[in-house]
C-alpha positions as CSV (number, residue, x, y, z in Angstrom):
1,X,52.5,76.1,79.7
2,X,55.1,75.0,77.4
3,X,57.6,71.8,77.3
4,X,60.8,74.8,76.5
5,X,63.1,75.2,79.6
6,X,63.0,78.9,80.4
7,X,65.2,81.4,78.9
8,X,68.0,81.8,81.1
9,X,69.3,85.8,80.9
10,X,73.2,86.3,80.0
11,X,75.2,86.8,83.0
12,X,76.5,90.0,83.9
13,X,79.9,90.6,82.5
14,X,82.5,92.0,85.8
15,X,85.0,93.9,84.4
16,X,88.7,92.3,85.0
17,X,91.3,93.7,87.9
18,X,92.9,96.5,87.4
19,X,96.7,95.2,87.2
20,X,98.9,97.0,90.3
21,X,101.3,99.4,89.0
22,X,104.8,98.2,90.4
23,X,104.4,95.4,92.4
24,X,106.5,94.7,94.5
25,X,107.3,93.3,98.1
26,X,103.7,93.4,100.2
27,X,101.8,94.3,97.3
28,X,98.9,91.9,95.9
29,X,98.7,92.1,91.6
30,X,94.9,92.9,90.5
31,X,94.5,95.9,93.0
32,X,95.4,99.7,91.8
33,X,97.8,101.8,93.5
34,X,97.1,104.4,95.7
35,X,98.1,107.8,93.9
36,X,100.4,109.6,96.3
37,X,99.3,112.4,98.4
38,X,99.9,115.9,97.5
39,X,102.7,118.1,99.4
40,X,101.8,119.8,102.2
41,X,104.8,122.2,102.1
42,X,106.4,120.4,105.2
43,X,109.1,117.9,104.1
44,X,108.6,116.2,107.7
45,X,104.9,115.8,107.5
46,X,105.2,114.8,103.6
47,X,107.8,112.1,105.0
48,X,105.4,110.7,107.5
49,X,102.4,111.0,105.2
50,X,104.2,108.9,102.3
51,X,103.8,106.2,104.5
52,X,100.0,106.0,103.3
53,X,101.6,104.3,100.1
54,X,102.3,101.7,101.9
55,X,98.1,100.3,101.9
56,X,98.1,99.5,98.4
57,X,97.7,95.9,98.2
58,X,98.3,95.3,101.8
59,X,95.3,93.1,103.7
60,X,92.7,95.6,105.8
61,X,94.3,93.9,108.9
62,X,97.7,95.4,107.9
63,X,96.2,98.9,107.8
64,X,95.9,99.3,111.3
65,X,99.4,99.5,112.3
66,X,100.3,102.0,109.4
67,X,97.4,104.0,110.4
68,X,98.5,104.3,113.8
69,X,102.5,104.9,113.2
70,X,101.3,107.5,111.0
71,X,98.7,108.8,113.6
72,X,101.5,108.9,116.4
73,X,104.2,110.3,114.2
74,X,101.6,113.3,113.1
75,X,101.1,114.1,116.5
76,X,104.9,113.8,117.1
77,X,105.3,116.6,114.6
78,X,102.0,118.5,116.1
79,X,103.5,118.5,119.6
80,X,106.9,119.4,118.5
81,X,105.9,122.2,116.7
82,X,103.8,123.5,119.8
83,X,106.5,123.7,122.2
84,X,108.8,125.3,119.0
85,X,106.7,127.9,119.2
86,X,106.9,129.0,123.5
87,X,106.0,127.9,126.7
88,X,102.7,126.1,126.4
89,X,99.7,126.5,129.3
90,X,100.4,123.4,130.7
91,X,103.8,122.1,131.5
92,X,105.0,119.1,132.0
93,X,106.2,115.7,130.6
94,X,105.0,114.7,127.2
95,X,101.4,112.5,127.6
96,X,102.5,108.9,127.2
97,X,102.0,107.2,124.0
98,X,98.7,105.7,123.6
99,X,97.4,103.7,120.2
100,X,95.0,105.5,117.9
101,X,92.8,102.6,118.1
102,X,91.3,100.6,120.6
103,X,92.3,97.4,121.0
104,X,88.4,96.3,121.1
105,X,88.3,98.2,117.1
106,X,91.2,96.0,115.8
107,X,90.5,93.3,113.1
108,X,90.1,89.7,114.5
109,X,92.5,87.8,113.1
């Protein structure tokens, strides 16, 4: 046994934030940008799909309602496009709007 205080290792260096490119309104500095998402050779699903953009910097609880407009705006199209195309097997009014999540899977706040 020795009197010497143990040698202590060097902390870990953690690399700095990656500064956001263009902050602006609703976006936190430090977090990266989300790269946009390729075309999909449909101007109105390349509309509704920008709206992913919108996470960057945005708290997880804020997610939730971008992913469900999105959701609901992609099945919009979807459904559109199916009655575009004929008479579908099963007429009738269009199925009510429902959340794509569960109330019981949404962040507490």
């Amino acid at each position: 046994m020795s009197d010497e205080p143990a040698a202590v290792p060097d902390p870990v260096p953690v690399p700095a934030p990656v500064p956001a490119a263009g902050t602006g309104a609703g976006e936190r500095p430090g977090l990266p940008a989300a790269p946009p998402p390729e075309p999909t050779g449909d101007p109105r699903v390349d509309e509704v799909v920008a709206r992913l953009g919108e996470l960057a910097g945005r708290p997880v609880p804020e997610h939730v309602e971008i992913f469900e407009d999105v959701h609901q705006r992609l099945q919009d199209l979807l459904a559109g496009a199916e009655r575009a195309e004929g008479p579908s097997s099963q007429p009738g009014p269009p199925a009510p709007r429902r959340p794509a999540f569960p109330d019981s899977l949404r962040p507490r706040q």
